[in-house]
C-alpha positions in Angstrom: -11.1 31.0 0.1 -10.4 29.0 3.5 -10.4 30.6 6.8 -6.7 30.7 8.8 -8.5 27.7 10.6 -9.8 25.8 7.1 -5.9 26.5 6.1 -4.0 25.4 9.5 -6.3 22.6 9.5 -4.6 21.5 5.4 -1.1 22.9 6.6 -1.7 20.1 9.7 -2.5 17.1 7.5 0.7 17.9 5.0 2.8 19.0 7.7 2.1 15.0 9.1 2.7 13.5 5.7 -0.8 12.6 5.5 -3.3 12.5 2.6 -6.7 13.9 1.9 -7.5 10.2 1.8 -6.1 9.0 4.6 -7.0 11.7 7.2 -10.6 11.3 6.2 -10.6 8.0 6.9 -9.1 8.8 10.9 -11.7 10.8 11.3 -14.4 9.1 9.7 -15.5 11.4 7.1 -15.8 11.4 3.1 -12.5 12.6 1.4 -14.9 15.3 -0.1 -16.3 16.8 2.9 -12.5 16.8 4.5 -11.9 18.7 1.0 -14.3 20.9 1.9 -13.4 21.7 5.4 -9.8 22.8 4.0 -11.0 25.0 1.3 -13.8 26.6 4.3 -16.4 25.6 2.3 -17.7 23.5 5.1 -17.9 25.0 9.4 -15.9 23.0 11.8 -17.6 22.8 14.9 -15.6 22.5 18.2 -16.1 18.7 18.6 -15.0 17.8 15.2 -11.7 20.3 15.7 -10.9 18.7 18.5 -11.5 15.1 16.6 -9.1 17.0 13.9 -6.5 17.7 16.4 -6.1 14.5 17.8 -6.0 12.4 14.3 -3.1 15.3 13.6 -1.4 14.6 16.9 -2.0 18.1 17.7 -4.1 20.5 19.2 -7.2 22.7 19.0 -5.6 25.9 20.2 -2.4 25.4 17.6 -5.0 24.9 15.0 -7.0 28.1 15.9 -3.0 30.2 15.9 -1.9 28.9 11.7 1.2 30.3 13.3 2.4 27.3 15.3 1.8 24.9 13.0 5.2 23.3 12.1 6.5 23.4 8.7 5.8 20.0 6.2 8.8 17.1 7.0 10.2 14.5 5.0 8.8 11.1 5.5 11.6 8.5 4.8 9.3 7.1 2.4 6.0 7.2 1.4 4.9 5.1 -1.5 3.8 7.0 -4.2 4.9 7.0 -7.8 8.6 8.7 -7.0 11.7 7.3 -7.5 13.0 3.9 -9.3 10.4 1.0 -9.4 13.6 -1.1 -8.8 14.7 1.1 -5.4 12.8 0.1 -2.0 13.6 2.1 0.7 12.6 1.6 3.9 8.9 2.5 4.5 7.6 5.1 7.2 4.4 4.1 9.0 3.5 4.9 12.2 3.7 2.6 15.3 0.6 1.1 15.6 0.5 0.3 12.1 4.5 -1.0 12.4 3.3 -3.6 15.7 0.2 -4.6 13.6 2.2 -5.7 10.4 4.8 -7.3 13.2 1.8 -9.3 14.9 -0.4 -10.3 11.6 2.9 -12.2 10.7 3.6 -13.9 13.8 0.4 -15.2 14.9 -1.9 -14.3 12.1 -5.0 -11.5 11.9 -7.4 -14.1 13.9 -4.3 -14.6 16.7 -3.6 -11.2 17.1 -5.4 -8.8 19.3 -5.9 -4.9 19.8 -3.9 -5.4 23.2 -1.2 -7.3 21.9 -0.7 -5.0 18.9 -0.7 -1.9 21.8 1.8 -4.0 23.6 3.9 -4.1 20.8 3.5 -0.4 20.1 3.8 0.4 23.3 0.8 2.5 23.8 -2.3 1.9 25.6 -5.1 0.3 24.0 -7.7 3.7 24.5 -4.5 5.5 22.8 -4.8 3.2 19.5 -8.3 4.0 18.7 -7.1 7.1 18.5 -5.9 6.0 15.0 -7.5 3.4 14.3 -11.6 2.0 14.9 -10.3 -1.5 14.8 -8.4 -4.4 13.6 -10.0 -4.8 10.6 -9.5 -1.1 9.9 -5.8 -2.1 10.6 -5.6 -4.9 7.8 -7.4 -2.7 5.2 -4.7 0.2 5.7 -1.9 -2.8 5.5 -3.4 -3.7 2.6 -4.1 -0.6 0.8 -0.5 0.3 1.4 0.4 -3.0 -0.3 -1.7 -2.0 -3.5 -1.3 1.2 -3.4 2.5 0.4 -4.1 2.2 -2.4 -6.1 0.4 -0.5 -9.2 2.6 2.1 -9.1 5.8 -0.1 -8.9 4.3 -2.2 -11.6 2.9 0.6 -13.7 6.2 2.2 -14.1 7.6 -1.0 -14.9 5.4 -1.7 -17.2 5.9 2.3 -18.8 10.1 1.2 -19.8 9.3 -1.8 -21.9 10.0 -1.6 -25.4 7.8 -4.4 -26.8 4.9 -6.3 -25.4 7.7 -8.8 -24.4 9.6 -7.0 -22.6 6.8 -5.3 -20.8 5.8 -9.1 -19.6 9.1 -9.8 -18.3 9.4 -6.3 -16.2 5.8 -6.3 -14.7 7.3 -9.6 -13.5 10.1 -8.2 -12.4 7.9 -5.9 -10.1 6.3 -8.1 -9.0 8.8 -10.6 -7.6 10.9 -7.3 -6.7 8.0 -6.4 -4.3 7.4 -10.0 -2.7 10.9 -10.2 -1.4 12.1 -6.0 -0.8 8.8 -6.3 1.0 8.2 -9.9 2.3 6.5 -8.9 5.4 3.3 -7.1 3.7 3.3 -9.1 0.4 2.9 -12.5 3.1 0.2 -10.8 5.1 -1.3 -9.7 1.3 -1.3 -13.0 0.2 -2.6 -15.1 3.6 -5.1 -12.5 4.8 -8.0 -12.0 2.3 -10.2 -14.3 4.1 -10.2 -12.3 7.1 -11.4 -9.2 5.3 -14.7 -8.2 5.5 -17.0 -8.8 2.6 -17.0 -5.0 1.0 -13.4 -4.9 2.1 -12.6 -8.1 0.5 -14.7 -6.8 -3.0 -12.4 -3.8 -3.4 -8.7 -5.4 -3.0 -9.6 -7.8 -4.9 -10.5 -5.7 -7.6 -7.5 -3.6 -7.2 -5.4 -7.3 -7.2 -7.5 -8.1 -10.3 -6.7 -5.2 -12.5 -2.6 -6.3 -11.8 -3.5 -9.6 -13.3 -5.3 -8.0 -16.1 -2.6 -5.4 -16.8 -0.2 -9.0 -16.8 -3.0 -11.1 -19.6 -2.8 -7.8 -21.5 0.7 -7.6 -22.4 1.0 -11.7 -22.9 -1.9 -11.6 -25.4 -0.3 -8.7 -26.8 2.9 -10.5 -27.0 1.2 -13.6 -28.5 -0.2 -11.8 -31.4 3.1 -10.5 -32.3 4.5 -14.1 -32.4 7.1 -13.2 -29.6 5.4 -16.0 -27.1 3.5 -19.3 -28.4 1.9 -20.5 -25.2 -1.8 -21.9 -25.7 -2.8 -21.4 -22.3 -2.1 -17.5 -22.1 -4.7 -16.8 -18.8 -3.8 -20.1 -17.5 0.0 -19.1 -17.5 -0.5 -15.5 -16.0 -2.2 -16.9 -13.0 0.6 -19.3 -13.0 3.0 -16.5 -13.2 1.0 -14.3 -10.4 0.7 -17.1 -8.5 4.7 -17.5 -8.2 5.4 -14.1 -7.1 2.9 -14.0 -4.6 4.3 -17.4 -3.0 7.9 -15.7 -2.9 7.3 -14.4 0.7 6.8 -18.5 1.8 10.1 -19.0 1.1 12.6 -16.1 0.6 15.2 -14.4 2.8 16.9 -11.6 2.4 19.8 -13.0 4.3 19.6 -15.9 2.0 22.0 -17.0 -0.9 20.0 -15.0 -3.6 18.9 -11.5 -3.5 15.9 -9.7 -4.4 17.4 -8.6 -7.6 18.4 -11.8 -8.7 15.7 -13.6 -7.9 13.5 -11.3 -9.8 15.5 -11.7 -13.0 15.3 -15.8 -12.5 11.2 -15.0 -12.2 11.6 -13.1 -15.7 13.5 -15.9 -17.4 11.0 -18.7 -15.7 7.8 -16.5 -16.8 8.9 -16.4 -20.4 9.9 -19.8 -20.9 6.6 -20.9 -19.3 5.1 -18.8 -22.2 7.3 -20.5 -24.9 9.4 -17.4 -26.0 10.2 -17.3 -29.2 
């Protein structure tokens, strides 16, 4: 059993919306040894509490009294497997993270700097690395925010369809849903791989490659039921991917289609490519 501090220390992180996950990485630390500074199977030394306190935007002293540590707030969103995979609602991040999606758009990861993106945040540049090491560490958060929302969005999706498909044309769905609800992310997604590092670069693209596989699934599926006749079944997927990933190039959402209908069209275009039956 944790110590008031161990506890303060877990009522902190969920009290800030955080996960296990995330505040590790702030403070540079294994998920598991954060896990077990929370459950007090692990001492916390003054220097790492005071490390603690500022990746909570608190303090030591409120994290030594459990008493003054405010009660957990709703985020406005934070993207987990909740809700519709159809409903996007506008996503919480914090500023720094907010100015470096802003200035990865604009002027690309290579253009932007750690001063521009504190400019835009309007904090000092000493202040950011209170959040984050580095750019790079900024692009990977951007990104695993992208993931992160795309499996479960396409997951659940995938989780209503009926037949093999039907399961085809609402992971595409999903997926066009998420390039244009969020056009911002899905372009930096899509035009910044290069400029992650190589372990960095290993892992998304994993993560990206078990979407496409969950896609070449359901087609083959589909094919073997004689509900699509293509003869080029991974050729079309990457086709298909490729489509939905190219939607932030080209879409606004003050433009004469919306998300919704444009993710319908990407349906109907996705199964005729695979010769529905």
């Amino acid at each position: 059993m944790g110590t008031p501090v161990h506890e303060a220390i877990r009522a902190a992180r969920l009290a800030a919306g955080l996960s296990l996950r995330e505040l590790a990485r702030r403070i540079d630390v294994s998920p598991a040894t954060l896990s077990a500074i929370e459950n007090g199977k692990t001492g916390v030394s003054v220097e790492r509490l005071q490390i603690l306190a500022h990746a909570l935007e608190t303090t030591a002293a409120q994290l030594l009294d459990p008493r003054s540590v405010p009660p957990a707030r709703n985020h406005e969103l934070q993207p987990s497997a909740t809700g519709s995979w159809r409903e996007f609602l506008p996503m919480a991040v914090d500023p720094v993270l907010s100015a470096a999606i802003e200035g990865f758009v604009e002027t690309g990861y290579h253009g932007a700097t750690m001063r521009s993106i504190a400019t835009k945040a309007h904090m000092s540049v000493p202040g950011m690395y209170h959040h984050y090491r580095d750019k790079q560490d900024l692009l990977v958060r951007i990104l695993d925010l992208t993931m992160d929302e795309l499996h479960w969005r396409v997951r659940a999706a995938r989780d209503e369809g009926a037949s093999s498909i039907e399961r085809v044309a609402l992971i595409v769905e999903a997926l066009a849903l998420y390039h244009t609800h969020r056009r911002e992310l899905a372009f930096i997604g899509a035009s910044e791989m290069r400029s992650l590092e190589p372990a960095n670069r290993a892992r998304i693209a994993k993560s990206r490659n078990e979407l496409q596989h969950m896609l070449d699934h359901e087609i083959a599926s589909a094919i073997a039921a004689g509900a699509l006749s293509t003869r080029h079944p991974r050729d079309a997927g990457r086709a298909i991917s490729t489509m939905c990933t190219s939607l932030p190039q080209w879409f606004r959402i003050d433009g004469p289609s919306t998300p919704e209908q444009v993710a319908r069209e990407y349906a109907d275009f996705a199964l005729d490519l695979l010769r529905r039956h």
